[in-house]
N, C-alpha and C positions, 0 to 999 in steps of 0.2 A: 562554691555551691550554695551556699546562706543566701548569697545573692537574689542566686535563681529560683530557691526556695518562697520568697518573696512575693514573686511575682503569680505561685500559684491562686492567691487568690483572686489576682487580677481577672487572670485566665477563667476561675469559677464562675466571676461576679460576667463576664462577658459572656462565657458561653449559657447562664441560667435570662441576663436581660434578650437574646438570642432564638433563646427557645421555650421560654413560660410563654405559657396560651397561643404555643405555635399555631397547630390547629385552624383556629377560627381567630386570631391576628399575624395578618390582615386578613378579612371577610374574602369570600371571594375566590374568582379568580378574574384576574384581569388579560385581555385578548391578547396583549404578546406573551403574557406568562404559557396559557394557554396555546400558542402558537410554537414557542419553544419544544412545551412538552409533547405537543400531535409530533414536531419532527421526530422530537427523541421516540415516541412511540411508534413512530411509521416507520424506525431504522431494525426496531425488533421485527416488526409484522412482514421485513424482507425490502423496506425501501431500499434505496440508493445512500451507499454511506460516500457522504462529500465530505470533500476539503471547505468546499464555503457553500452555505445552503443560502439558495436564493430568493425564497416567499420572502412577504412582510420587508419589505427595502432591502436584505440582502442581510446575511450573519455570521459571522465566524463561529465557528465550529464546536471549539472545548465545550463550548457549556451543558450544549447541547448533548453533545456525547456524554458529558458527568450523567447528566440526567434520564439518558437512557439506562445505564448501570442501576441508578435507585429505579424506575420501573420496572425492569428487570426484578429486581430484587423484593420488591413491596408494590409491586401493581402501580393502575396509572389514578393519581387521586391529588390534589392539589398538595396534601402535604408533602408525599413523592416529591411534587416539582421543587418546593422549596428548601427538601434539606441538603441542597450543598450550598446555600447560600449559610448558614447559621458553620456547619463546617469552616469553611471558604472564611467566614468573618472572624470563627474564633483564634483558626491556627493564622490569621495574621497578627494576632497581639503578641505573642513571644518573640516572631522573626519581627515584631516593630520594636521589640526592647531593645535588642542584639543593634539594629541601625539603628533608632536613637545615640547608645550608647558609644558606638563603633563614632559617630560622626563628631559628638561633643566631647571626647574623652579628654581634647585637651581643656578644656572650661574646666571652672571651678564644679563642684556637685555634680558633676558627670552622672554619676549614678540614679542620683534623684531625679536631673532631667530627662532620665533615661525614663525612669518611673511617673514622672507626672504624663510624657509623651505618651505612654502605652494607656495608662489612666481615661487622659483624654479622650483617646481614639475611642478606649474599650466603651464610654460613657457617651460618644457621641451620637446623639437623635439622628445625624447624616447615618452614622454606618450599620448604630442598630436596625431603620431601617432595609436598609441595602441588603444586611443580614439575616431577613426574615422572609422576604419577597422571591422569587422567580427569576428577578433580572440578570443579566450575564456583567453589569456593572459590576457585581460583587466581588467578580477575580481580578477588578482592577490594582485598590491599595495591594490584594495578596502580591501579585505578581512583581507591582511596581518593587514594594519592601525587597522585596530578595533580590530583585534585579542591581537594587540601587546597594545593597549589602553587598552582595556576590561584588561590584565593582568596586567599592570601597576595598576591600580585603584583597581583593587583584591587584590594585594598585598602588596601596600604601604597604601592604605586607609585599610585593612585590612576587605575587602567588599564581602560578602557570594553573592551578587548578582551580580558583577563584575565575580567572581570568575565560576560561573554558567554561567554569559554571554559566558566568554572569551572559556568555553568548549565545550558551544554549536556553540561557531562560529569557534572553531578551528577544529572543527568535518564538519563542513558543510562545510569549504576550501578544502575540501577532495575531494569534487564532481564539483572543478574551472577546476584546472587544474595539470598538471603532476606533475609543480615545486612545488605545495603546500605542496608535500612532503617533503621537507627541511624543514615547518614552526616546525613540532612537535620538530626534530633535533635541533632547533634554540632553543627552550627550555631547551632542558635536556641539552644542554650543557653551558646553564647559569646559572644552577639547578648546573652543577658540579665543574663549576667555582667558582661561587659564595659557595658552601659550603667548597672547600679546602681551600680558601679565610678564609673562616669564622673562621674556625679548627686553622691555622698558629695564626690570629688576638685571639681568644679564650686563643691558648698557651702562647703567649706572655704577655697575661694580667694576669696570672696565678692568679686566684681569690681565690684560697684555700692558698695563704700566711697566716704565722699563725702569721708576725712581723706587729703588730697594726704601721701604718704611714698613713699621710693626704690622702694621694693618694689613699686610700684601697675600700672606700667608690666609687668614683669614676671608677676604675675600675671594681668593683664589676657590677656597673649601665650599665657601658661599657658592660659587658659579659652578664649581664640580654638582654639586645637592641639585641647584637648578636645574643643569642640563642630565642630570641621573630622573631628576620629576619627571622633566619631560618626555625624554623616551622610554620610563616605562609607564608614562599617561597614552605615549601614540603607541607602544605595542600592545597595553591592555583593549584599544582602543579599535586597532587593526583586528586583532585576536576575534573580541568581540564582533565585529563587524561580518567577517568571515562567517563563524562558524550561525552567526542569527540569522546571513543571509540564506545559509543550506538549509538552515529548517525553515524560514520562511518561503524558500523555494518553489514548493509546492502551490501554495496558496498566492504568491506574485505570479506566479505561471498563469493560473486562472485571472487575475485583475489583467495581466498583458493582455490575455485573449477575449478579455471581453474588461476593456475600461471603464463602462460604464457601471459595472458591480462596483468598481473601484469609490466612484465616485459619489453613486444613486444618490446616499443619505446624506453624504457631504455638502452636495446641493442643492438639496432641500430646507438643509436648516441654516444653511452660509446667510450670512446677515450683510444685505446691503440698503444702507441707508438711503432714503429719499429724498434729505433735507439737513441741516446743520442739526436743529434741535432733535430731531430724531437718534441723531451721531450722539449727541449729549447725553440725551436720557437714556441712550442702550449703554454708554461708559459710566454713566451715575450709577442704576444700577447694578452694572457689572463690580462697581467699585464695593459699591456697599452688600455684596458677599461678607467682604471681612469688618460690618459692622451690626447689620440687623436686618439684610436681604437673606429672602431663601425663595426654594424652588418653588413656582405659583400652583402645580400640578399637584394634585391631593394623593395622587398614588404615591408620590415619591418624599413628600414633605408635610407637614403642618402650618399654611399659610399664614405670614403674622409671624410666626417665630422665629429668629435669627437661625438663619443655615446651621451656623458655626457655634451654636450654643450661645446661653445669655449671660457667659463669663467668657466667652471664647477673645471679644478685644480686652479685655482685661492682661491678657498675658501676649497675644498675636504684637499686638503694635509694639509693647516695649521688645518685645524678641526681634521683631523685625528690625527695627534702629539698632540693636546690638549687631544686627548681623552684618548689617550696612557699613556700621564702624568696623568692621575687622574683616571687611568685603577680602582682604588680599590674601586671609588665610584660606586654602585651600576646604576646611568644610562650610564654615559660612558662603562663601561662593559658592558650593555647588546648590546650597540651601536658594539661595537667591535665583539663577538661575533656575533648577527645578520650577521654584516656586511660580519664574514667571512664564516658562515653557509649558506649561501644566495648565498654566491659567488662559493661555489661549485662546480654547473654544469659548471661556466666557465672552472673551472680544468679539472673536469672529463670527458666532451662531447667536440663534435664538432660538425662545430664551437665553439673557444671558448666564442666569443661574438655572445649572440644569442639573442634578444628584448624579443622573450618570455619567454623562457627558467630563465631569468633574473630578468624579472618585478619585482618581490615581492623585489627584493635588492631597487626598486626606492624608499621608506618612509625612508630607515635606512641611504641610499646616501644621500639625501636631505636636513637632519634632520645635519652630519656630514658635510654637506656645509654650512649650514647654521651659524654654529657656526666658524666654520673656517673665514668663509666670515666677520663675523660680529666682529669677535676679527681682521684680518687683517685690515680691513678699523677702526676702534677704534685705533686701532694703530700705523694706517699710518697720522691718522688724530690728535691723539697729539702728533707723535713726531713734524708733519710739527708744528704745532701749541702748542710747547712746551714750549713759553714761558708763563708767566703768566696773561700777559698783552689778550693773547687770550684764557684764559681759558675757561671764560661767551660762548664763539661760537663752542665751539670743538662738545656737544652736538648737538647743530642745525647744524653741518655740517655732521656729521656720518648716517640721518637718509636719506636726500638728496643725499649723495654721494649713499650708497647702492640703493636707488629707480633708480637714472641713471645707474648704473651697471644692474641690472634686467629687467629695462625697453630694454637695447641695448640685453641683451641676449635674449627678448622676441620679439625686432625686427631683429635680426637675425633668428629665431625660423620662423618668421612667413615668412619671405622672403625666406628661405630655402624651407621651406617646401609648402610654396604656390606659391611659382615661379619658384624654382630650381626644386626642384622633382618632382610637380604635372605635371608640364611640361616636363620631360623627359621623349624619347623614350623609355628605360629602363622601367619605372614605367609603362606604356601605356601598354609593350607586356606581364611584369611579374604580372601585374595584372589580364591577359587574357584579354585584351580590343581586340582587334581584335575577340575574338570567341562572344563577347557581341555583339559591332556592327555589326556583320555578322548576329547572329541569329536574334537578331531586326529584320536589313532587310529582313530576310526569312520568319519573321510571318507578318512585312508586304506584302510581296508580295504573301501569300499564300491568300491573298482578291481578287487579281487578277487571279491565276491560282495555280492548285498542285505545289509543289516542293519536289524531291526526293534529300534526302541526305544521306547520307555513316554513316550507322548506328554508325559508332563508335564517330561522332559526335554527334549525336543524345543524349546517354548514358552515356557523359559527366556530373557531376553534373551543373556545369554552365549551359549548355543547360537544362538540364531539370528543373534546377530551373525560369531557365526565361520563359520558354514554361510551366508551372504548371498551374497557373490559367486560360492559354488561350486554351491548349491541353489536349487532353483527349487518353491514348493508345486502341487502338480497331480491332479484328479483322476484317480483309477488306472484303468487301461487295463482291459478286459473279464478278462486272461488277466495271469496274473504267474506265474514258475515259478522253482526254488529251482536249488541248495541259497540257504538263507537262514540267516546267523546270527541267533538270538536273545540280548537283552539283557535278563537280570537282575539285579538288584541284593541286593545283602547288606540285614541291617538296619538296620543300623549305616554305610549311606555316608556318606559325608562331602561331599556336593555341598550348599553351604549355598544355601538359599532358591531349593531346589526341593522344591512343593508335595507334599503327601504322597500318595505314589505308593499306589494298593489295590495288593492281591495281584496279580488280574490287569486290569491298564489297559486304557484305548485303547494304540493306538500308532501310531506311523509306519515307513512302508517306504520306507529310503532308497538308491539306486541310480544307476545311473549311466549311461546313454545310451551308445550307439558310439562318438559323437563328445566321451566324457567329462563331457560336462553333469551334474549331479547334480538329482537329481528326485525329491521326497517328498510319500510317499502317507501320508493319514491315516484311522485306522480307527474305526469304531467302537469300543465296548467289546466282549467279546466273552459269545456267548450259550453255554447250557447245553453246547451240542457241541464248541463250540471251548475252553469255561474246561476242560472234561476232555483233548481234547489237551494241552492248554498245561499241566497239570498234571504228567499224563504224562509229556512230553516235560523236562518242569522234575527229573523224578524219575528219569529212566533213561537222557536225555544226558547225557554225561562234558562238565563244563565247562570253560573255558579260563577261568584266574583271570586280570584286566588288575590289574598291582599298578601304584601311584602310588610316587613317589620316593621315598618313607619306605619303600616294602616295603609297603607296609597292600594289604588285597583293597577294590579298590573295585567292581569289574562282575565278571560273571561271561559270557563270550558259549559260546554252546550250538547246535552247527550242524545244522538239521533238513535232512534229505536231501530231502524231499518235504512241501513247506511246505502243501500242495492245501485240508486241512481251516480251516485261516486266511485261505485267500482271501477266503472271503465277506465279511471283516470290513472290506475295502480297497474291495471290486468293491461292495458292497450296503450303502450306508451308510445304509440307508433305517429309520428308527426302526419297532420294530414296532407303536407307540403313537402316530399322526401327533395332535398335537394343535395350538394357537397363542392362546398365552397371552401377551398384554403386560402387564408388571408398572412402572407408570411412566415409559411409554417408554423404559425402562434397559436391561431386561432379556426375552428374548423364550423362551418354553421350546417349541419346534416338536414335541417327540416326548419319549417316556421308552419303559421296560421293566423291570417286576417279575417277577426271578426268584429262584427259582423262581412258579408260577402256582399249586401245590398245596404245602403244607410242614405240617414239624411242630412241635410245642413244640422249644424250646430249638436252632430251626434259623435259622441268618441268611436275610436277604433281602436281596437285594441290587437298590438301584437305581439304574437307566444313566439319566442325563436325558442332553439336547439341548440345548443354547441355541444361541443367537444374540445377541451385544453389541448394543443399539441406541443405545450411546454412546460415546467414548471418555473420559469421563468416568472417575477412578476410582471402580468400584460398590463402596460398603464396605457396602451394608445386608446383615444377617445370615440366612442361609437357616436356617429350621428344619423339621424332617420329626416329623410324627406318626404311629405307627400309632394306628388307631381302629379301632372297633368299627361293625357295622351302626348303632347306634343314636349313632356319631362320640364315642364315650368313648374316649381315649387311653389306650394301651396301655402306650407305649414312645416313644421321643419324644430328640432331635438337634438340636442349631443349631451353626452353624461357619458358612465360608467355603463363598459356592456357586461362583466360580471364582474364581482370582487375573487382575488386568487384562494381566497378561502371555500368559494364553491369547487376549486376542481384541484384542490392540493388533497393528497390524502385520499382518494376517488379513482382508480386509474378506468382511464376508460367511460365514468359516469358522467352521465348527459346531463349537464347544464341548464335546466329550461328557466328563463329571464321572459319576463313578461315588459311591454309598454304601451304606453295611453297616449293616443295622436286626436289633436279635435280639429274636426271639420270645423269652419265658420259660417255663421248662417247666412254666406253668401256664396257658399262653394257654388259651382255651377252644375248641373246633372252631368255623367258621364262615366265614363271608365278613369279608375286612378290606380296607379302604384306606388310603393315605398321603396324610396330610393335608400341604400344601407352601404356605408363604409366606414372605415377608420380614419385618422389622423395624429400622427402626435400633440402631443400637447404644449411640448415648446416647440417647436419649430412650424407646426403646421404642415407636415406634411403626409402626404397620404401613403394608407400603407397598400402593397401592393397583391394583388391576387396572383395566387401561384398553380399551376399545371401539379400534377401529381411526381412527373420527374423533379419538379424544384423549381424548372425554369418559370420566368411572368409569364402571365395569361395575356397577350396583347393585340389591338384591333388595329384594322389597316386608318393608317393616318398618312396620306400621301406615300412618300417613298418612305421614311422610316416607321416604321410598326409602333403603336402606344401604348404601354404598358396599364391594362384595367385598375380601378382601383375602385371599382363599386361597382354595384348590382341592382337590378330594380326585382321586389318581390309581388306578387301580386295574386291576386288584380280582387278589387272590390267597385263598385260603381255604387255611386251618387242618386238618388232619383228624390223630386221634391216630396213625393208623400210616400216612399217609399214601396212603390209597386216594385217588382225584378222584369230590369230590362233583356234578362237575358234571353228571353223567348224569340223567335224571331216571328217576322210576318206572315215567311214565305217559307214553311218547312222545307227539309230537303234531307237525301240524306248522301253522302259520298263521303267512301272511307279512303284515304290516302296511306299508301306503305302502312298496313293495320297500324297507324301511328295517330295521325288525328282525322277528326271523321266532322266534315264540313254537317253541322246542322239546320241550315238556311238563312236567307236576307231577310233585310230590311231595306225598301227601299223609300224614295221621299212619298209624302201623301200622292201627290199629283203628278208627278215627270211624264213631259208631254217630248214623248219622241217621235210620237206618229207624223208628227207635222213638219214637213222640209221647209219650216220658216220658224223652226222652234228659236227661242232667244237665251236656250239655256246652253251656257258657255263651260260645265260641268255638271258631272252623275255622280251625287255621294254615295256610296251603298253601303251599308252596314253586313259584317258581316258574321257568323255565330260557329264557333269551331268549337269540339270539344276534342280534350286530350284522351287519346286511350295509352298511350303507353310514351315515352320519353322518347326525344328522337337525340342520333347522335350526334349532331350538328345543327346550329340557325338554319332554316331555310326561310326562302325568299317567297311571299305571297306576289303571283302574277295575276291582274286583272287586264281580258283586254276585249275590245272591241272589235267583230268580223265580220266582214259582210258578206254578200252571197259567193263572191269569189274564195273565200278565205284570208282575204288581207285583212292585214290590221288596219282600223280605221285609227283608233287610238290605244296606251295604254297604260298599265302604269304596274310598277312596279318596286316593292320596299318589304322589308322585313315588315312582323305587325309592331306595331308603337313606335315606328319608325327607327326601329331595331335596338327600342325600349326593352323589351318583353320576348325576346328569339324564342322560337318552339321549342331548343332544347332544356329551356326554361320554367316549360310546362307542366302542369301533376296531374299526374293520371286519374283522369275524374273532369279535372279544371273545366271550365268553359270561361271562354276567350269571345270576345266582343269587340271589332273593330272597326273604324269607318274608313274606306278609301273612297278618295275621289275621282273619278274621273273626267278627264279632260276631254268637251268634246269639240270639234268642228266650231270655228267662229260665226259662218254663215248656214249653221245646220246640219244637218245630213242629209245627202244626196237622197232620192229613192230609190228604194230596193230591200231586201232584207239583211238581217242582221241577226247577231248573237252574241253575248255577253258569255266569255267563258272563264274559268279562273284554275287556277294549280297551287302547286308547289315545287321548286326547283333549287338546287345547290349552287350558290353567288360563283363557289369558285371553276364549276366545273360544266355548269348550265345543265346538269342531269336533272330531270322531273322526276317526281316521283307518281309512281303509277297507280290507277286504280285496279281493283281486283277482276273486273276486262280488261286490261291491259293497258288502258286511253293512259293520256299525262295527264289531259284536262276535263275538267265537269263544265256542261253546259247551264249556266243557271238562268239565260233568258232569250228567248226569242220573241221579234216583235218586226215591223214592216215599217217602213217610212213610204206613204202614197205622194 
């Protein structure tokens, strides 16, 4: 009991470096902290409670669950998120004494090693961090320590309930974190070590000698020990295996059925070399972890400072060489092995020093310092004191000496990390403190008046994790009135991994009730009327600069007295293009808007789409946008990101609006154009596919086998050099077709001379102007043809418009459509007599016309005589 009495103060001193100036160290919240906690928050508000939640590259569970319990319990607020990390960090130091102790017991100073091991940990810059942050790396050391005690105790006490523990908790390290996946690794290959070990040790004792000598007996005893090691190393071993794989059960079930969660992050950060010296410097540094590397990332480390502490080779190297010398005793081996099973992702990934990635290596480090540490200071302290005359004090000097060593690495530790980094600028922006204290300020100042901000702030998880408890999303009321501040931003902000904002966004209107409730409206993007207020107003309001703690301009808010021309963008969210596109049940585009509808060379285009998530899946496949031509020749042409999964996680059902900027060249040519839009993966390239509402693909006739679609063209805007609207035609008209679209008249060329049965014109372009009244159910087919006084065709011609670019069932009620067909006439003219240019519309597979409201299939739109 003295023992463990001992160690309480270990325990104070870690869990106070842990949790002083929790609060506001670290600053901030940083986007996966914040992304952990929207899950754990969205599992109370009635989410979907998973085995593996899939946003943000995919994540195991526990953590997240811990941390819905503290919101639960203490609302959702960054320090919420982080106290099971300070938890998580402290009740690892006692269960790190117990394995220290358990491992070394037969070494000399067992105890002490046991003690400087827990020391270290409690003291180390890696784990205090870990311990104070968000990240689910934190249950790593926990989990690892017990798993690696539980089996210790299972197999050298030779314990059915050890044995049992250590399976069930090497099954539940499954659901910490990604690197837990090395812990099973770290077994079997001390399962394989330790049994060619045994096999070598076995032969040499060769116990079936049949020459009676003293030694036979003893040998004998020797090979009994061996072979009692080894089957209860392979039953603890089986045990374990079994009962980790029923709890992991659950969550392998899911990796079976969908491998690619399995692997998402794995192969992202898998490190493949391009070159020898690249192989070099990723093993350099990977090496020098254990001298004076550390993590390059400011959220997770203090750049410059040794990972491992600035005593940490002081005691690692000579532990390491001890362990190496007595590799064949069973704890040193498992020491070594851990050690290099553990340290794998540094090999394989990049970074190669990475804090999370890491963790579970901090018990096996520790435990390899400690012994190191405790044989060099033993050692330094009787050679100094190597004669005899000081032998009585060598003891009472070894356990002083070590305390001052520990104690200065633990005042470095705490100076470091509570003066150096809590205080640097670095730490302040990679934390996202700037998007923290901004949003603060914005929900205080929505007690005074609305504040609209650029939606893609809005749907940051940071943001919506600190606005959770105080905001509520809702559609907006018929009637909103100001004053409202506006929220712009510089070029240069500093809010990291928030998506890249256009000129002018969507946005939200966020406000506050009578009774204080906070309430956000989200808008569309905004059209022709309102991008020129907003311009305006961006140009001749006097701004209120919000500076961040360095002094830096991070917002600008800009107060409109009479917000009235922005309404519509809140009240009328209704896409002016209603369309419903499912692209692999992933992703759903309900509407867009091409503006401007008439432009000129060298003038942007800007396009609002719509979605709808129909997964919470992360979608990483790649959106690309074409400009094309009537005859679909690419113009100009975009791929990127079509939203980030943080717009539509947390949202069910909220509409998406993604804005993008397409420029014309100042040699576009005049014309009708559209935006060609689809997917692709990203490695492999290929396209994703458009799906029917049953599930099945959307496919078009391609000879005998059908083509599965995989894009869309949205449209239509035309070209003109000074920007007159070609939409008007020449030759009014008006014929409504199936109340669906309603032909509004030609164009034809200046001069076409038909009169003359010696004409040399070898085709008739005609232009033609349709407007959409209502969606039809089907592509139909535009027929033009030419008749003469008998009723035959002379010529004619026949194609979808845009040459099945742009189908009518394509169309938005309102649209006006502009096309030119040609027609093909007579080589040697036309005969004399009369004629008639007539035109329709009819169904490709069925030849049914569709009718006018007299009954006709077809409208006459020309008569004329050839003499």
């Amino acid at each position: 009991m003295k023992t463990y009495k001992i160690l309480i103060p270990i325990i104070l001193l870690t869990f106070f470096l842990r949790v002083w100036r929790l609060p506001e160290t670290p600053p901030g919240l940083w986007y996966d902290e914040a992304y952990y906690s929207m899950d754990a928050a969205w599992l109370l508000d009635g989410g979907p409670w998973s085995i593996f939640f899939v946003g943000n590259n995919g994540r195991e569970p526990m953590f997240i669950y811990l941390q819905s319990l503290f919101i639960w319990l203490f609302g959702a607020a960054p320090l919420t998120s982080r106290l099971i990390a300070p938890l998580a960090g402290t009740l690892t130091i006692p269960l790190m004494f117990v394995l220290a102790r358990r491992l070394t017991r037969r070494l000399d100073r067992s105890t002490l090693i046991a003690y400087v091991a827990t020391m270290g940990l409690a003291a180390s810059f890696w784990h205090v961090g870990l311990s104070r942050g968000g990240y689910r790396g934190i249950l790593l050391p926990l989990v690892a320590v017990f798993v690696f005690y539980a089996f210790w105790r299972a197999w050298q006490g030779q314990s059915l309930k050890f044995m049992i523990l250590a399976g069930l908790a090497l099954g539940i390290s499954q659901y910490t974190y990604l690197a837990a996946r090395a812990l099973p690794l770290t077994f079997a290959a001390f399962a394989l070590t330790w049994t060619a070990l045994t096999l070598l040790r076995r032969q040499s004792l060769n116990p079936q000698s049949q020459v009676p000598n003293p030694q036979s007996q003893t040998s004998n005893s020797q090979f009994s020990i061996l072979n009692s090691q080894l089957s209860i190393l392979w039953l603890t071993l089986i045990i374990m295996a079994l009962l980790s794989a029923i709890v992991f059960a659950p969550l392998g079930w899911i990796f079976y059925n969908n491998p690619s969660l399995f692997s998402a992050r794995t192969g992202d950060v898998f490190f493949t070399p391009d070159s020898l010296s690249e192989l070099l410097s990723h093993l350099s540094q990977a090496v020098r972890l254990f001298i004076d590397n550390g993590d390059p990332n400011w959220r997770h480390h203090l750049p410059g400072r040794p990972m491992l502490g600035w005593l940490g080779w002081l005691g690692f190297w000579p532990g390491l060489i001890l362990c190496l010398r007595r590799w064949r005793q069973p704890a040193p081996m498992f020491l070594l092995v851990a050690l290099l099973t553990l340290y794998l992702p540094a090999l394989l990934s990049v970074p190669p020093v990475h804090a999370l990635r890491l963790a579970t290596l901090l018990p096996i480090y520790y435990i390899i310092f400690a012994i190191g540490l405790v044989w060099l200071v033993a050692w330094l302290v009787n050679y100094a004191l190597r004669t005899t005359y000081y032998a009585s004090q060598r003891r009472a000097i070894i356990i002083p000496l070590l305390i001052v060593l520990l104690l200065l690495e633990t005042t470095l530790t705490t100076y470091d990390y509570f003066v150096r980094w809590a205080n640097a600028e670095e730490t302040y922006v990679e934390y996202n403190t700037p998007l923290v204290d901004f949003i603060d300020h914005v929900a205080d100042l929505t007690r005074e008046s609305p504040v609209i901000l650029p939606f893609q702030i809005y749907v940051h998880p940071t943001t919506r994790y600190l606005l959770h408890d105080q905001f509520t999303e809702q559609l907006a009321p018929d009637t909103l009135s100001g004053p409202v501040k506006l929220v712009t931003l510089p070029d240069n902000f500093r809010m990291l991994n928030v998506a890249n904002i256009p000129e002018l966004p969507a946005y939200v209107w966020l406000a506050r009730t009578p009774d204080g409730q906070g309430v956000v409206y989200v808008s569309r993007p905004p059209r022709l009327a309102e991008q020129a207020y907003l311009r305006q107003a961006i140009q001749t309001v006097e701004p209120e600069s919000y500076l961040d703690r360095f002094g830096r301009s991070l917002a600008d808010f800009r107060t409109l007295p009479d917000p009235t021309p922005l309404l519509p963008m809140f009240t009328d969210t209704t896409p002016q293009r209603v369309t419903d596109i499912n692209w692999a049940d992933q992703a759903q585009l309900i509407g867009y808007e091409v503006i401007p509808e008439v432009a000129q060379p060298n003038q942007p285009i800007t396009l609002n789409l719509y979605w709808r998530s129909l997964t919470d899946l992360t979608f990483d496949s790649r959106l690309f946008l074409q400009i094309v031509d009537s005859a679909g020749n690419p113009i100009n042409q975009w791929e990127g990101e079509a939203f980030r999964e943080d717009m539509y996680r947390w949202r069910p059902n909220g509409i998406l609006p993604t804005q993008h900027t397409l420029w014309l060249g100042p040699d576009t040519p005049p014309g009708p154009y559209l935006i060609r839009l689809g997917f692709f993966d990203r490695h492999t390239g290929e396209r994703l596919p458009i799906q029917a509402i049953n599930g099945a693909p959307v496919t078009a006739p391609n000879g005998d086998t059908p083509e599965p679609i995989d894009q869309i063209h949205l449209g239509l805007f035309y070209v003109t050099p000074d920007g007159a609207d070609p939409r008007s035609p020449a030759l009014p008209l008006s014929a409504t077709f199936a109340d669906s679209i309603q032909l509004t008249g030609l164009t034809f060329p200046e001069s076409p001379n038909l009169q003359s049965p010696n004409s040399n014109l070898q085709s008739l372009p005609i232009t033609f102007h349709w407007q959409s009244l209502q969606p039809t159910a089907k592509p139909y087919t535009v027929f033009l043809q030419l008749l003469n006084q008998n009723g035959e065709v002379v010529s004619g011609w026949d194609s979808e418009p845009f040459n099945g670019l742009y189908p009518t069932n394509r169309w938005s009620p309102g649209e006006i459509v502009v096309d030119t067909f040609t027609l093909p006439l007579p080589e040697n003219g036309l005969p004399p007599g009369s004629y008639r240019l007539i035109t329709g519309f009819y169904d490709f597979d069925t030849g049914q016309r569709l009718l006018l409201p007299d009954g006709a299939d077809f409208v006459v739109v020309s008569e004329f005589a050839v003499e």
